[in-house]
Structures are given as C-alpha cells and as structure tokens.
PyMOL commands that place a pseudoatom at each C-alpha (Angstrom):
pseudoatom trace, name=CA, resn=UNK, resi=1, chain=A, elem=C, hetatm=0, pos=[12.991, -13.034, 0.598]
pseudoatom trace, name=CA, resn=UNK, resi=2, chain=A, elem=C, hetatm=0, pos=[10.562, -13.818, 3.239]
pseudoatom trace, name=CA, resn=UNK, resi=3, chain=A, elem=C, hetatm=0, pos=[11.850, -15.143, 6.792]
pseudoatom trace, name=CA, resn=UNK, resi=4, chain=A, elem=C, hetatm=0, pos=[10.875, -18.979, 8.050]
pseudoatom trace, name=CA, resn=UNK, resi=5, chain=A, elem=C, hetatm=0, pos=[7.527, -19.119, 9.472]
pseudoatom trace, name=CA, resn=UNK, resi=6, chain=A, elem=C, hetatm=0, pos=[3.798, -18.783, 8.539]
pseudoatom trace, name=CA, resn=UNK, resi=7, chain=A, elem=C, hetatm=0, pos=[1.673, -15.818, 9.184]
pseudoatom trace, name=CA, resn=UNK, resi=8, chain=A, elem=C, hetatm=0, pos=[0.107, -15.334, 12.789]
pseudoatom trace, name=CA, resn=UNK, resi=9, chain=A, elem=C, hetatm=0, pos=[-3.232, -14.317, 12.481]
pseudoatom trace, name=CA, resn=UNK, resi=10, chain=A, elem=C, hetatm=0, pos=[-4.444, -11.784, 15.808]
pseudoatom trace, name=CA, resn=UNK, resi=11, chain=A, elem=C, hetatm=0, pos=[-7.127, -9.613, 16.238]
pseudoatom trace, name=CA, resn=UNK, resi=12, chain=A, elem=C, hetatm=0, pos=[-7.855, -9.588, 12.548]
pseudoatom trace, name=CA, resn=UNK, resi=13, chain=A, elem=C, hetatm=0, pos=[-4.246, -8.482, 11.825]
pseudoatom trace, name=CA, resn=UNK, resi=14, chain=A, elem=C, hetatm=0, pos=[-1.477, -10.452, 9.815]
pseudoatom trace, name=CA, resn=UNK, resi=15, chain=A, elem=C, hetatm=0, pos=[1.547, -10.773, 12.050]
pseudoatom trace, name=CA, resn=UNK, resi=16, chain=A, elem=C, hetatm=0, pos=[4.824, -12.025, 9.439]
pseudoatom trace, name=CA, resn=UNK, resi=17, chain=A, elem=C, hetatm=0, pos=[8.533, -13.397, 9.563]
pseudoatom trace, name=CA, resn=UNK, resi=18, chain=A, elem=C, hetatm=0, pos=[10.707, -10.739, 10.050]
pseudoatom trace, name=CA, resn=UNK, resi=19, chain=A, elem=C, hetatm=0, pos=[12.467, -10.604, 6.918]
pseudoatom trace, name=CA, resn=UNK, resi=20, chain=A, elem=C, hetatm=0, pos=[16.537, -11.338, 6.343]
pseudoatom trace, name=CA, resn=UNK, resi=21, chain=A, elem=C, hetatm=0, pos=[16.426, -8.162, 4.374]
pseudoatom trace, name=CA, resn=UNK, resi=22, chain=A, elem=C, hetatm=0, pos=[14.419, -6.197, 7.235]
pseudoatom trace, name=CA, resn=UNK, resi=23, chain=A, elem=C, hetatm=0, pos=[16.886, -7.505, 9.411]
pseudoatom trace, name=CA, resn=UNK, resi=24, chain=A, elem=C, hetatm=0, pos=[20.303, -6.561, 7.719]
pseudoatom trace, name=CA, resn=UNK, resi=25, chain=A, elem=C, hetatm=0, pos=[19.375, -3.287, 7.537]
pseudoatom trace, name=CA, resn=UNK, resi=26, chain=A, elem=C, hetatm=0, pos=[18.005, -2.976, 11.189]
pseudoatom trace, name=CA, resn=UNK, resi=27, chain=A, elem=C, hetatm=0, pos=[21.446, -4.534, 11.988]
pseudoatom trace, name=CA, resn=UNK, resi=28, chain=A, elem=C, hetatm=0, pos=[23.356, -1.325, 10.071]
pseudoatom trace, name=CA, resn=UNK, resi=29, chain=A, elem=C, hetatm=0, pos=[20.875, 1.270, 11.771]
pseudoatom trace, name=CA, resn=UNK, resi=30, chain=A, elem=C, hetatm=0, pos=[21.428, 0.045, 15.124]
pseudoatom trace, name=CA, resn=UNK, resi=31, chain=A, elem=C, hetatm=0, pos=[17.774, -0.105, 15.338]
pseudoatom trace, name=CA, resn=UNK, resi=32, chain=A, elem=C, hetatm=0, pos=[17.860, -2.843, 18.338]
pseudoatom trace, name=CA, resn=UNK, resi=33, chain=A, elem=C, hetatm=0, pos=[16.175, -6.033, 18.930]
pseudoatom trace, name=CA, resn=UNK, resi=34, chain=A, elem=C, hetatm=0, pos=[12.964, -7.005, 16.595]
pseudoatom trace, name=CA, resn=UNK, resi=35, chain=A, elem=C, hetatm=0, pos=[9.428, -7.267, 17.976]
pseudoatom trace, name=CA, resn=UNK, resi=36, chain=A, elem=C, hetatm=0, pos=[6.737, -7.226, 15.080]
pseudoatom trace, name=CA, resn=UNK, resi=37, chain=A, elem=C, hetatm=0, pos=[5.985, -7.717, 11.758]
pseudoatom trace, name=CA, resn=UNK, resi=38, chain=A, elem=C, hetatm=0, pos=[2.866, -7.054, 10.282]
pseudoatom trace, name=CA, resn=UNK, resi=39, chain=A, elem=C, hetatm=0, pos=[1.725, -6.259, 6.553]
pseudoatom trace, name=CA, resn=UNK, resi=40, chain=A, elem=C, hetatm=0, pos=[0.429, -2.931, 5.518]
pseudoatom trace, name=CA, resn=UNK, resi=41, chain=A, elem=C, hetatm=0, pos=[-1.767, -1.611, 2.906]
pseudoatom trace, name=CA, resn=UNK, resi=42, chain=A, elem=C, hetatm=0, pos=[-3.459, -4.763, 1.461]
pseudoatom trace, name=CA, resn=UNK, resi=43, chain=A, elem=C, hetatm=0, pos=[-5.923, -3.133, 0.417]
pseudoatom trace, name=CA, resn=UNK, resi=44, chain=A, elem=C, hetatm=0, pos=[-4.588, -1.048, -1.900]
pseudoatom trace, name=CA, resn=UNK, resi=45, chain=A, elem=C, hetatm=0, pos=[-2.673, -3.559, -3.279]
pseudoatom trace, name=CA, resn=UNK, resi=46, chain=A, elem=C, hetatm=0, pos=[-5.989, -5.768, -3.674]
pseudoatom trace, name=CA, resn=UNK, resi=47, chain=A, elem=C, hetatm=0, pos=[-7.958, -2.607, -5.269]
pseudoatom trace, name=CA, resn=UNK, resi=48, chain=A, elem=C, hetatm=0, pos=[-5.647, -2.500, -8.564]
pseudoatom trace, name=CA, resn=UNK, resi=49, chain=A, elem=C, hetatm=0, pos=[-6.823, -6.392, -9.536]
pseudoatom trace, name=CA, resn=UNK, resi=50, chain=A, elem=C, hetatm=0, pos=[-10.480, -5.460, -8.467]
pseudoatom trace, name=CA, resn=UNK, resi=51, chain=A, elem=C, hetatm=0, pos=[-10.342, -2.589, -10.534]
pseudoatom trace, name=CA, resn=UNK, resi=52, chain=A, elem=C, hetatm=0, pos=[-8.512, -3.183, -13.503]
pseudoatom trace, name=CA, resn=UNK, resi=53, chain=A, elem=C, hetatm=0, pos=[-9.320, -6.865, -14.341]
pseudoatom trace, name=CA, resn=UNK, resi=54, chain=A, elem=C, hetatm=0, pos=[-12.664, -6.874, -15.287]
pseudoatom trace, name=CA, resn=UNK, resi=55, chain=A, elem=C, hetatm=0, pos=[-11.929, -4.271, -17.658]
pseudoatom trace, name=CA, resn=UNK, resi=56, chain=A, elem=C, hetatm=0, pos=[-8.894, -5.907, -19.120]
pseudoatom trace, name=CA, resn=UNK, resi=57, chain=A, elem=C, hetatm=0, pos=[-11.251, -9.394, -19.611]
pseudoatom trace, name=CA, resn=UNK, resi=58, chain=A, elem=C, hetatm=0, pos=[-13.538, -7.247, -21.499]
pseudoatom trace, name=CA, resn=UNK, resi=59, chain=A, elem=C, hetatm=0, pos=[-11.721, -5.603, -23.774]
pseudoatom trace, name=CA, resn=UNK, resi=60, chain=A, elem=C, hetatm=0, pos=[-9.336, -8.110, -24.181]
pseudoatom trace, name=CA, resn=UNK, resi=61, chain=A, elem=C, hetatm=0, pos=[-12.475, -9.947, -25.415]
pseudoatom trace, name=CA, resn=UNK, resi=62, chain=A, elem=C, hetatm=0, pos=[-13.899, -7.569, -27.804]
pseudoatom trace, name=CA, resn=UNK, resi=63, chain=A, elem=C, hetatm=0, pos=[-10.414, -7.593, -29.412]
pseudoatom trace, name=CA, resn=UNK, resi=64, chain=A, elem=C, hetatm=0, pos=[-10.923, -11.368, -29.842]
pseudoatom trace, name=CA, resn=UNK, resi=65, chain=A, elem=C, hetatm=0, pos=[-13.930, -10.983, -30.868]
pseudoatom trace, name=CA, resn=UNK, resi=66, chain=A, elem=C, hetatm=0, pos=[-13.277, -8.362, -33.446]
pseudoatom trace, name=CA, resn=UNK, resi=67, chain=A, elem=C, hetatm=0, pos=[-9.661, -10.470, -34.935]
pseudoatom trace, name=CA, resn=UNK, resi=68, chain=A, elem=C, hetatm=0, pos=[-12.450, -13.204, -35.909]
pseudoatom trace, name=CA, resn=UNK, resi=69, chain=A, elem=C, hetatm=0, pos=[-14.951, -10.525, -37.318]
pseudoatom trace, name=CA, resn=UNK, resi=70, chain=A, elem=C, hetatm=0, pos=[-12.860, -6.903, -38.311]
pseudoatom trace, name=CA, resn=UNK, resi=71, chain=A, elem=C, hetatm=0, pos=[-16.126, -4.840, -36.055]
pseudoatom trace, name=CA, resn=UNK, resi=72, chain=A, elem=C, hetatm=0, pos=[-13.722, -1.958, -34.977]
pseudoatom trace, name=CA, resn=UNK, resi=73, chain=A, elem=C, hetatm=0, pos=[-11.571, 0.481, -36.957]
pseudoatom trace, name=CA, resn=UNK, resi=74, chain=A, elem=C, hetatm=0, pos=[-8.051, -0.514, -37.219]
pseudoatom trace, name=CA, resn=UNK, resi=75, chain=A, elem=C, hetatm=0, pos=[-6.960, 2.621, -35.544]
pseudoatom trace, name=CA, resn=UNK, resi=76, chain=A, elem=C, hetatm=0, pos=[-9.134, 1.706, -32.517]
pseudoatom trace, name=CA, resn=UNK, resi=77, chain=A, elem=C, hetatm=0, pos=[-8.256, -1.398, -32.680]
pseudoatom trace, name=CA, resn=UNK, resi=78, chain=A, elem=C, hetatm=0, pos=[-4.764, -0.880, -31.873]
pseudoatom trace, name=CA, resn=UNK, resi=79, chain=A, elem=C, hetatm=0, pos=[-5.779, 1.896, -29.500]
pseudoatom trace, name=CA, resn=UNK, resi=80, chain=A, elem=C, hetatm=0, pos=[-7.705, -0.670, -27.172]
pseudoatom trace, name=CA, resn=UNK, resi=81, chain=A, elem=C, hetatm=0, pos=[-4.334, -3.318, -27.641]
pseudoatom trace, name=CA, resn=UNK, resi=82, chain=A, elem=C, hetatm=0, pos=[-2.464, -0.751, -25.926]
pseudoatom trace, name=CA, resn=UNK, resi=83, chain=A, elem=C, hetatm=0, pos=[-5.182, 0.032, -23.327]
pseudoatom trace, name=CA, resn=UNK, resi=84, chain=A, elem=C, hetatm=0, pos=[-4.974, -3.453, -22.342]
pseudoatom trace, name=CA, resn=UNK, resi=85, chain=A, elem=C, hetatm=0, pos=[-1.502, -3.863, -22.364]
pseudoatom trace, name=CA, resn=UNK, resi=86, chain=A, elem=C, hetatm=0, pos=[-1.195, -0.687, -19.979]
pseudoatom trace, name=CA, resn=UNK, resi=87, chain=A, elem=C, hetatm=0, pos=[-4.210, -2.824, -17.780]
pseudoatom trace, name=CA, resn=UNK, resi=88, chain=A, elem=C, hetatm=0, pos=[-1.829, -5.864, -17.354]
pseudoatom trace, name=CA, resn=UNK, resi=89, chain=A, elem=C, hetatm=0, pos=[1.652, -4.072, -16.649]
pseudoatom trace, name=CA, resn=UNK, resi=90, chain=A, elem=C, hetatm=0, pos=[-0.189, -1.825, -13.920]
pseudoatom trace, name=CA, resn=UNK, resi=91, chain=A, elem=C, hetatm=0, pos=[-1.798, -5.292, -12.334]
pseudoatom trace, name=CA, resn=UNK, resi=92, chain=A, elem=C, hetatm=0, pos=[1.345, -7.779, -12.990]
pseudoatom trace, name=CA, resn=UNK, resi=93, chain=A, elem=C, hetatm=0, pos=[3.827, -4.650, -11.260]
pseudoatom trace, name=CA, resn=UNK, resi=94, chain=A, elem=C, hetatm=0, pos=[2.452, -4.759, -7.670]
pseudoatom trace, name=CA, resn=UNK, resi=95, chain=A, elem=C, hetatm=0, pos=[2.072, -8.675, -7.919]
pseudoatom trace, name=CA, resn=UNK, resi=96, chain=A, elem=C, hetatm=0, pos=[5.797, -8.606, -9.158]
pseudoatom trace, name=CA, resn=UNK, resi=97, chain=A, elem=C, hetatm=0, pos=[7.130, -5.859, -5.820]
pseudoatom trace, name=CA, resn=UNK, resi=98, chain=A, elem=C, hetatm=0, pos=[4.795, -8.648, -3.317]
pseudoatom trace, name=CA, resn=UNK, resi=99, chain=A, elem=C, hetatm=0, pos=[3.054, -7.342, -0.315]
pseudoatom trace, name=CA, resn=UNK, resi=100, chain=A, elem=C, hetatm=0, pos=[4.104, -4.536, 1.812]
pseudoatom trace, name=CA, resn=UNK, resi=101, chain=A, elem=C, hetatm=0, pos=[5.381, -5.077, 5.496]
pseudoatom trace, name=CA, resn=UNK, resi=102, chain=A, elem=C, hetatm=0, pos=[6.141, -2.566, 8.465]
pseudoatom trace, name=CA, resn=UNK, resi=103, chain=A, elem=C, hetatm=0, pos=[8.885, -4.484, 10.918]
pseudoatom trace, name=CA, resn=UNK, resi=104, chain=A, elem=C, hetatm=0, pos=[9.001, -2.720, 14.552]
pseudoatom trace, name=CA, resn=UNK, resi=105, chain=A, elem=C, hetatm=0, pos=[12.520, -3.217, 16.586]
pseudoatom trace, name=CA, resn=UNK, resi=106, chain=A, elem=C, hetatm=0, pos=[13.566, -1.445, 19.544]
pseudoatom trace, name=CA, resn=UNK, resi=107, chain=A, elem=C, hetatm=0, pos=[14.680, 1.808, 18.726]
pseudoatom trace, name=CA, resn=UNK, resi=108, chain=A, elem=C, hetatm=0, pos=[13.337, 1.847, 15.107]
pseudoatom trace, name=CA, resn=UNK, resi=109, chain=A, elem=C, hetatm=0, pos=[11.278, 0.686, 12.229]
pseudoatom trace, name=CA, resn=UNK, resi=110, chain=A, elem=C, hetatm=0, pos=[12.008, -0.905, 8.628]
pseudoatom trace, name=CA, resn=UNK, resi=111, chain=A, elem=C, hetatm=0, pos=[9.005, -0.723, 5.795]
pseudoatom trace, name=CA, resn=UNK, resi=112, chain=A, elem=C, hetatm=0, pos=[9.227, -2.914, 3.445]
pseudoatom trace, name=CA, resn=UNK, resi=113, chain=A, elem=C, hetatm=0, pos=[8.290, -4.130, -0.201]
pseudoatom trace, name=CA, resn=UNK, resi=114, chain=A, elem=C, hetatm=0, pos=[8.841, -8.022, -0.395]
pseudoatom trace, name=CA, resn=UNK, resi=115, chain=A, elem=C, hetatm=0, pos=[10.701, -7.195, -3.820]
pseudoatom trace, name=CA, resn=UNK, resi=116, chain=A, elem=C, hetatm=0, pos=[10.915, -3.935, -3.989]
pseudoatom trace, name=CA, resn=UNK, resi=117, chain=A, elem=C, hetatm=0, pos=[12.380, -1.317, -1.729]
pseudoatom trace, name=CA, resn=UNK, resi=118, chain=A, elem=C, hetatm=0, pos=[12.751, -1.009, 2.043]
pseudoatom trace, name=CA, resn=UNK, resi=119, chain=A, elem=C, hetatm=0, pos=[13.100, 2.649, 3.946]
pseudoatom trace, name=CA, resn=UNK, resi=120, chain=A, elem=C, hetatm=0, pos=[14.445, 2.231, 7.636]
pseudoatom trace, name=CA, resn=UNK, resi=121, chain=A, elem=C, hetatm=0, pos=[13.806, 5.400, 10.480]
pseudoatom trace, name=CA, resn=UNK, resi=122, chain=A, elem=C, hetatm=0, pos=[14.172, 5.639, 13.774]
pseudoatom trace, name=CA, resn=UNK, resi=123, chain=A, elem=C, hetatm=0, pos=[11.692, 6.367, 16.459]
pseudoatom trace, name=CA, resn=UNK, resi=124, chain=A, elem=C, hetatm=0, pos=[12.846, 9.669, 17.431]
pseudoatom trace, name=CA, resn=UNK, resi=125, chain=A, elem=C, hetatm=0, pos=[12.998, 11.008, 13.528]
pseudoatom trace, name=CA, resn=UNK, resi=126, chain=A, elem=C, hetatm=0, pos=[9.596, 10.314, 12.755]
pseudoatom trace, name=CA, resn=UNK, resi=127, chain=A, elem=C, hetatm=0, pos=[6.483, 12.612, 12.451]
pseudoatom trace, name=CA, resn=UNK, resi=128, chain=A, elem=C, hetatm=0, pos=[3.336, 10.438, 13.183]
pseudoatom trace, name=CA, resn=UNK, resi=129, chain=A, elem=C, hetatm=0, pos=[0.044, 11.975, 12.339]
pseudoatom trace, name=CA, resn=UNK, resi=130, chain=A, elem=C, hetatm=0, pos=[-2.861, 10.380, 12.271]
pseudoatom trace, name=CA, resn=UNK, resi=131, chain=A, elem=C, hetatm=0, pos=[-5.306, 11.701, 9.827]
pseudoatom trace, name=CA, resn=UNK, resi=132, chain=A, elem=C, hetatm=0, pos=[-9.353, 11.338, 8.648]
pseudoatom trace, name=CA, resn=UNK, resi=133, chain=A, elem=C, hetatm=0, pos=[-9.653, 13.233, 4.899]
pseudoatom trace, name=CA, resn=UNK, resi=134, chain=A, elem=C, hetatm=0, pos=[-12.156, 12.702, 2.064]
pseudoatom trace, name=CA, resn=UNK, resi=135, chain=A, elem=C, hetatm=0, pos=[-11.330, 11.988, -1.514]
pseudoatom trace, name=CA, resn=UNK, resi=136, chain=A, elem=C, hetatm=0, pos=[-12.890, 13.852, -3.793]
pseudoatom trace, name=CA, resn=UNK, resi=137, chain=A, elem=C, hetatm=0, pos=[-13.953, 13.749, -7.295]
pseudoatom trace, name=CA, resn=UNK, resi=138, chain=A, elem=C, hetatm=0, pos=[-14.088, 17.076, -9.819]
pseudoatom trace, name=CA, resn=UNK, resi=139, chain=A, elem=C, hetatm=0, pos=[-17.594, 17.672, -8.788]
pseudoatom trace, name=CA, resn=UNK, resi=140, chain=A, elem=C, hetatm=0, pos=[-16.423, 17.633, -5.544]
pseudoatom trace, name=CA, resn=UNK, resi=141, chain=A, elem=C, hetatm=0, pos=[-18.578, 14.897, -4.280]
pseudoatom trace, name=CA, resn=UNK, resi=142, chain=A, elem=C, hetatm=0, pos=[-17.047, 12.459, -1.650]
pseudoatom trace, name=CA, resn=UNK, resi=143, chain=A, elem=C, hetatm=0, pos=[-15.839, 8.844, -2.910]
pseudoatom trace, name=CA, resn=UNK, resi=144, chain=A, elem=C, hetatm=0, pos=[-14.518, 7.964, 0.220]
pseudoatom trace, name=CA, resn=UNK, resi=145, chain=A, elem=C, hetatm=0, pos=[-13.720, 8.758, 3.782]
pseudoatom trace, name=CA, resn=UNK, resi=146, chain=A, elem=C, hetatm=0, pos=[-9.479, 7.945, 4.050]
pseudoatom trace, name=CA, resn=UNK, resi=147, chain=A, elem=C, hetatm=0, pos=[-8.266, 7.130, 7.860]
pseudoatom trace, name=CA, resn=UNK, resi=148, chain=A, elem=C, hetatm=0, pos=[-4.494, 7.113, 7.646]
pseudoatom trace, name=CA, resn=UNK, resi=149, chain=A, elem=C, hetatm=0, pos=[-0.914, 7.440, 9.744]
pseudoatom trace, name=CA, resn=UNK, resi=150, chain=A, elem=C, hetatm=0, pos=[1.122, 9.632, 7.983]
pseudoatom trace, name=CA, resn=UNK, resi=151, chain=A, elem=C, hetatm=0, pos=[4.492, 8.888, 8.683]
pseudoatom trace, name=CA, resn=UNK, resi=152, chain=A, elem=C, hetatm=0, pos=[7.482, 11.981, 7.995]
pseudoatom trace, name=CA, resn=UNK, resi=153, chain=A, elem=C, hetatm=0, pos=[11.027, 11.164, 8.210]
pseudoatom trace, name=CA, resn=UNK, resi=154, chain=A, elem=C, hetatm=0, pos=[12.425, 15.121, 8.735]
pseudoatom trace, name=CA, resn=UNK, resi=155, chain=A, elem=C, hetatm=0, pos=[15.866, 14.196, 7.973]
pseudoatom trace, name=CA, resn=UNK, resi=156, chain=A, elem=C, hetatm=0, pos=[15.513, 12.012, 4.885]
pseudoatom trace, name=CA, resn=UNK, resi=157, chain=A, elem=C, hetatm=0, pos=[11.858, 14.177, 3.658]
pseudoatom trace, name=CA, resn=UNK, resi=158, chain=A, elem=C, hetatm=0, pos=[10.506, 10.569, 3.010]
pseudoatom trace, name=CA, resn=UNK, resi=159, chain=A, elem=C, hetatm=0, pos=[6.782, 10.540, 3.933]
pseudoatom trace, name=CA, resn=UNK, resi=160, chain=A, elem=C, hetatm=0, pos=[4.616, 7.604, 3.311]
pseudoatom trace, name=CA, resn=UNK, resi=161, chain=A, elem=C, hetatm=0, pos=[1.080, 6.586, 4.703]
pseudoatom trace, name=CA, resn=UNK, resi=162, chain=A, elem=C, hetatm=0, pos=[0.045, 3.241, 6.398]
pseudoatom trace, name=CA, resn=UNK, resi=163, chain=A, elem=C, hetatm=0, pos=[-4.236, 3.008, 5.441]
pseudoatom trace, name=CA, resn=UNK, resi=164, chain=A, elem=C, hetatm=0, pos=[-6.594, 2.045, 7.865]
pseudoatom trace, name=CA, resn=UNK, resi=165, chain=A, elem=C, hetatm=0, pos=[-9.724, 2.763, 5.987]
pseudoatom trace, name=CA, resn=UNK, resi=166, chain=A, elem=C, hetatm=0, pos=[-11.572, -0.678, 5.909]
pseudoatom trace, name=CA, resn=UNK, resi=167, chain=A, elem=C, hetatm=0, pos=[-11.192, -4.498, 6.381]
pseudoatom trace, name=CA, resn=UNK, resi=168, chain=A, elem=C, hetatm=0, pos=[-7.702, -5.791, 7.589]
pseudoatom trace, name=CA, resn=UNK, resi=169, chain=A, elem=C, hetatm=0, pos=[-5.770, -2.445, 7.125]
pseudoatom trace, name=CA, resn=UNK, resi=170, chain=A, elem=C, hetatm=0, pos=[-8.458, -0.979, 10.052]
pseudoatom trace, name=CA, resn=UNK, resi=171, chain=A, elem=C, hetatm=0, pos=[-7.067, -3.738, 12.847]
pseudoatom trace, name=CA, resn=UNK, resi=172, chain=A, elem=C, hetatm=0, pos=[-3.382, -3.201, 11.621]
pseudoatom trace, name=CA, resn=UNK, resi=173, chain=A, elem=C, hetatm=0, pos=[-3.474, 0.413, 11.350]
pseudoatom trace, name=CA, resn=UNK, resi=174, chain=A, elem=C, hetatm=0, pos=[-5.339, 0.251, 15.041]
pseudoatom trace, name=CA, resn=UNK, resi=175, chain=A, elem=C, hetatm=0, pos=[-2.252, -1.866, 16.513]
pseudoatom trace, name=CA, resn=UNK, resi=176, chain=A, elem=C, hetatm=0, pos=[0.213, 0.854, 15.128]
pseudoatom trace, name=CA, resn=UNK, resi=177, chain=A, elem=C, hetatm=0, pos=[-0.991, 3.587, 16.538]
pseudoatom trace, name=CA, resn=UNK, resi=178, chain=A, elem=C, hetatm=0, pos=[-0.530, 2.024, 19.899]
pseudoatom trace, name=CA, resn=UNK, resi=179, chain=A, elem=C, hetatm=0, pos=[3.297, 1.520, 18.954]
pseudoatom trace, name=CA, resn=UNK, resi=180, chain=A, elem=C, hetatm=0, pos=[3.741, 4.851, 18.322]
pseudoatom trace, name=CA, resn=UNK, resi=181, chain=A, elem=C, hetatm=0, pos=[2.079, 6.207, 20.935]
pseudoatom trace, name=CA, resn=UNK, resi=182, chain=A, elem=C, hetatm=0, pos=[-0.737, 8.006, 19.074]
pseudoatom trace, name=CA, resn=UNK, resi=183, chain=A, elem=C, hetatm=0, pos=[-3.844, 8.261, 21.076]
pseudoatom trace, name=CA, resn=UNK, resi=184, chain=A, elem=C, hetatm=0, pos=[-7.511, 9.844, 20.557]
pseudoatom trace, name=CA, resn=UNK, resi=185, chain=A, elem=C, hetatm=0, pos=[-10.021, 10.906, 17.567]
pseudoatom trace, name=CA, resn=UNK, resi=186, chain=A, elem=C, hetatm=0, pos=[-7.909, 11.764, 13.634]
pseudoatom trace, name=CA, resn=UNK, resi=187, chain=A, elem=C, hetatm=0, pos=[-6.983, 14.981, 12.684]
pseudoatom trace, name=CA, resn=UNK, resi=188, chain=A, elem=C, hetatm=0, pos=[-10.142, 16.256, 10.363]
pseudoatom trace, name=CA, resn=UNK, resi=189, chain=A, elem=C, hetatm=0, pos=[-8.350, 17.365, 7.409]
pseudoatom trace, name=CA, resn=UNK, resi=190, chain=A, elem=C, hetatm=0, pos=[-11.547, 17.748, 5.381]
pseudoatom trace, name=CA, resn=UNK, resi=191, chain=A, elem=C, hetatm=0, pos=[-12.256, 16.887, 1.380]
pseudoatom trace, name=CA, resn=UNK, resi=192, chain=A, elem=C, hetatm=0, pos=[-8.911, 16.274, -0.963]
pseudoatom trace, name=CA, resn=UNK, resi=193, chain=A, elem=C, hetatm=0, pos=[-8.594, 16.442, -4.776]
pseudoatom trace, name=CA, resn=UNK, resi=194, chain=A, elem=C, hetatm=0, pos=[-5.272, 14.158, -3.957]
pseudoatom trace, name=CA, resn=UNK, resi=195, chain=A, elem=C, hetatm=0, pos=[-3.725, 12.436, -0.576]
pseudoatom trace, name=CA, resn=UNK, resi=196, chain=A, elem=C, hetatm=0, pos=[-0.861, 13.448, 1.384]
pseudoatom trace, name=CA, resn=UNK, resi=197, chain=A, elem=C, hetatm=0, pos=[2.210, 10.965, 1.063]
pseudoatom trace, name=CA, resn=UNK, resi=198, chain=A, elem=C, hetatm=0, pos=[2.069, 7.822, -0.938]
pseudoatom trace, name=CA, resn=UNK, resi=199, chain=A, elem=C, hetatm=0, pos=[1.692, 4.270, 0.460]
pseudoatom trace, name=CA, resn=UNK, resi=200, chain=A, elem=C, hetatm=0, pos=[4.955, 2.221, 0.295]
for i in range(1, 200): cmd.bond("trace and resi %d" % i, "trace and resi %d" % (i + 1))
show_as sticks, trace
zoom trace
C-alpha cells in the first residue's frame, strides 16, 4: 500500500510516498528518520511488456485464426496455447508485485516491491559497487553495455542491483550514488554471459 501523495518529478527522477510498509519496518530496524523515496528499475519492469506482448498478440492470433480454419497440427497447436499462456503469466506477475521503490532514512535503507517483498539494511552493512559490464550473447557479441550499483548485505548475503543503464533509471541511479557516497568512473568488469545480483 502506497503512502498519501503524488509522485515528485526532479531532475528526471520519480521521487514517491514513503510507504506505511517501508515505514514499519524502518521503525523495527531503528533505521532513523525518512528522507527519500524514489522508484528503481523501471525499466526492467517496462522491458517484459515490450518484449513479450507483441509476441503473445501474434500467436494468440494465429491460434484464432487456426480454431476457425484447423492450419496447424493439433500437437502444435496446443504447444503454442501453452507458449502463450507462459507469455501472459510472465507479463501479468510483475504488473501483479507493482513497481519497485528504494526508501533512504537516516541510518538505513528499505527496498521495496509495492506487493511483493521488502529487504531493509543498514548503511554500515552494505557493500556498494558501482559497476559498467557487457551482456553477452553465445557468439559473444555485445547486446548491451549494463551500468549498475551492486548492493551486498555481508550479514544477510542478500545482493541485489539498482540499473542505471538508460532513460529514467540513469537520473535515479545518478542521485544514489551520491547517497552512498560513491564517487568517480564504474568498475570495468568487461563482457558477461549473465549479471551479478538480481534486481529487486
């Protein structure tokens, strides 16, 4: 449940209501008064709709298309029903957790999914490290050029990454490395087959 409020648009990033959730559990950690909320990773989030609807629309149409006219085997038939299926559960799951937040207090920070989980760390705990990699395909030709802030929690071992690659997630992630103190150019980690920790 969201706090009172509508976003506060700065600098090209989304400032947000500090949630009663984010709150209560800043409350148990001691983690000190609140001072910002802003989402995280939206464009990750965006990139599974991008991706996966078109594809969805379009066999979900052939299917159609085929009940009225029996084109395809039955066997593939069914075999593109479940394709589609598995299309709409991975899109409707990160419209069904909401958006992603990071909520800064004094002491410490809470992450949180709007209807999912939350993880809560303090200041001191954390390992930030701010990262430029390249995702790589099996040829090993670069997709894309990744520029991260891994964040390690040594005594839980929960890791997670806040992206900064493009768009909105650039001016957010920007604005959190000056809260953590991280300064100067991103550790060159080179071409990966697969990322370091997950986004929240």
């Amino acid at each position: 449940m969201t706090g009172k409020g509508e976003p506060l648009r700065r600098d090209g990033v989304r400032h947000v209501p500090v949630t009663s959730a984010a709150t209560t559990l800043a409350g148990e950690e001691h983690l000190g008064e609140h001072r910002m909320s802003v989402r995280i990773n939206r464009t990750g989030d965006r990139k599974t709709w991008r991706v996966t609807l078109p594809v969805a629309v379009a066999i979900g149409a052939l299917l159609l298309v085929d009940l009225r006219q029996s084109l395809l085997p039955d066997l593939l038939g069914w075999i593109l029903a479940g394709i589609t299926v598995a299309m709409v559960i991975n899109m409707v799951g990160p419209l069904w957790r909401g958006g992603a937040a990071i909520h800064l207090f004094t002491d410490g920070a809470v992450i949180e999914r709007y209807r999912g989980s939350t993880a809560s760390f303090r200041y001191q705990t954390v390992t930030p490290r701010y990262v430029l990699w390249e995702k790589v395909d099996d040829r090993g030709e670069v997709q894309r050029r990744n520029r991260q802030l891994w964040l390690k929690m040594p005594e839980s071992g929960f890791a997670v990454h806040l992206d900064g690659t493009k768009g909105k997630d650039a001016a957010t992630l920007d604005v959190l490395l000056k809260e953590f103190g991280v300064t100067g150019e991103p550790e060159e980690l080179g071409a990966l087959k697969a990322p370091g920790p997950m986004p929240f």
